[in-house]
C-alpha positions in Angstrom: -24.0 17.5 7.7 -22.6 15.3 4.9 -23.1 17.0 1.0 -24.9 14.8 -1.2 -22.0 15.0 -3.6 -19.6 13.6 -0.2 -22.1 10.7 0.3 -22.1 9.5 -3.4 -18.5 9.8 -3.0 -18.7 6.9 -0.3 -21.0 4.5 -2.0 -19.0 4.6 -4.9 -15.5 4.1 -2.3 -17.8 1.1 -1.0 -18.6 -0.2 -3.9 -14.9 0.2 -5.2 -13.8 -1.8 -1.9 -16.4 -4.4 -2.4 -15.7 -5.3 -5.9 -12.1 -4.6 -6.1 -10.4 -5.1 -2.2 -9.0 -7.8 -1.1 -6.9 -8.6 2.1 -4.1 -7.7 3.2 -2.2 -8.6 7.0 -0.6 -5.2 8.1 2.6 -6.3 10.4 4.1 -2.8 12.1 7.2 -3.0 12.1 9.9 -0.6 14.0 14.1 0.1 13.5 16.3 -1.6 15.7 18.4 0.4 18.5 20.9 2.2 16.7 19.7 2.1 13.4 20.0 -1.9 12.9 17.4 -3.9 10.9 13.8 -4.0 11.3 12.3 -6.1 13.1 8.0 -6.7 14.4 7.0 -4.0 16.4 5.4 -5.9 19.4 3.2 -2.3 20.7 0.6 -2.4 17.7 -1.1 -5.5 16.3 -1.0 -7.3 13.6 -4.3 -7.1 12.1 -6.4 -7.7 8.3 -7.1 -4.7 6.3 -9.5 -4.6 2.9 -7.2 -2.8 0.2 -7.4 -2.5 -3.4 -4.2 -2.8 -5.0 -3.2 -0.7 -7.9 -0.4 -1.6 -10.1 0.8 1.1 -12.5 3.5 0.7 -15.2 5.6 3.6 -16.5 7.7 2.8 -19.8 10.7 4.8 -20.4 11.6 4.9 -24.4 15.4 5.1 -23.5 17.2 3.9 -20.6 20.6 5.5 -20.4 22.3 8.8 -21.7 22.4 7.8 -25.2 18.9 7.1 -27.2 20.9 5.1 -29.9 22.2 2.5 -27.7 20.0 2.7 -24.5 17.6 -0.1 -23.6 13.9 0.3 -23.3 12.6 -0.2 -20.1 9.3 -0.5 -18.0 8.9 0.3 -14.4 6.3 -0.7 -11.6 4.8 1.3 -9.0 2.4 -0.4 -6.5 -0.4 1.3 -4.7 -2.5 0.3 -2.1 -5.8 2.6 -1.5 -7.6 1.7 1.6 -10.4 3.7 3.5 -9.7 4.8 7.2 -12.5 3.7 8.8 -11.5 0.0 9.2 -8.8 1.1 11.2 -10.9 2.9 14.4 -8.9 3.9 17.2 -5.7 1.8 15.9 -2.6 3.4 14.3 -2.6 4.1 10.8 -0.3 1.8 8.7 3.3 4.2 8.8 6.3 4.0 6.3 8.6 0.8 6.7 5.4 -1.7 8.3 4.6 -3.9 6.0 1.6 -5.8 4.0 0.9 -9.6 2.8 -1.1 -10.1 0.3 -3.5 -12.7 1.9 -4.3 -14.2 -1.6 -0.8 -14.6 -2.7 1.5 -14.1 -0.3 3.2 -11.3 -1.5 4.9 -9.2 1.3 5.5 -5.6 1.0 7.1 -2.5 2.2 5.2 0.2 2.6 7.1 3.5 1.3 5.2 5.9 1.3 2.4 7.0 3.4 -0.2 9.4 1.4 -3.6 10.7 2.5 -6.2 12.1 0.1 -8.2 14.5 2.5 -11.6 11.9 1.9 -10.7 9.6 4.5 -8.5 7.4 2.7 -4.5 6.2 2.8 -3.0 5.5 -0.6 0.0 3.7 0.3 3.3 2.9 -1.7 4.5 -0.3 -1.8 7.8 -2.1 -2.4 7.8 -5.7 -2.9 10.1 -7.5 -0.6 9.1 -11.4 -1.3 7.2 -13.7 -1.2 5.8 -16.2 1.8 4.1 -19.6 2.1 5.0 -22.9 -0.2 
């Protein structure tokens, strides 16, 4: 039986998906023999998933081994949080498929695969380009 604290937990995940998530087309993707490039991995589907993207910046005061002379510098990481469910029986998004952002057409990398023991994948992504005109 579900707590009551576990069920506010997923109405507020809902409502945080409903507000904030957009989509996103998940391509797998899969290593060439030998190691080559990637290429589409033609066993799972391609198929939309509702994330919320997460953008956090990290600013370094000093960039280099010398604080006098060293540049300042600010750094991107990009998260996408999406909830299991959505995905059913299918295979969970793994490290190397990647995302495009439906809206833009922003493509990503995923590189890095986390799961937060509520039923949820926080995935780390690395812009590769961008698609469309």
């Amino acid at each position: 039986m579900t707590s009551a604290f576990a069920a506010l937990e997923n109405a507020a995940w809902s409502a945080w998906d409903r507000v904030m998530g957009e989509e996103f087309e998940h391509r797998p993707y899969v290593a060439a023999p030998g190691g080559g490039a990637r290429t589409a991995d033609g066993t799972r589907a391609i198929r939309t998933l509702a994330c919320v993207l997460e953008i956090r910046e990290h600013r370094a005061t000093e960039f280099g081994t010398e604080a006098r002379g060293s540049t300042p510098a600010t750094m991107q990481k990009t998260w996408a949080h999406m909830d299991t469910t959505q995905l059913g029986a299918s295979p969970r998004p793994q490290r190397h498929d990647r995302l495009a952002r439906t809206a833009t057409g922003d493509v990503y990398e995923i590189a890095q695969v986390e799961r937060d023991g509520e039923g949820r994948l926080k995935l780390q992504l690395k812009h590769i380009g961008k698609e469309g005109p």
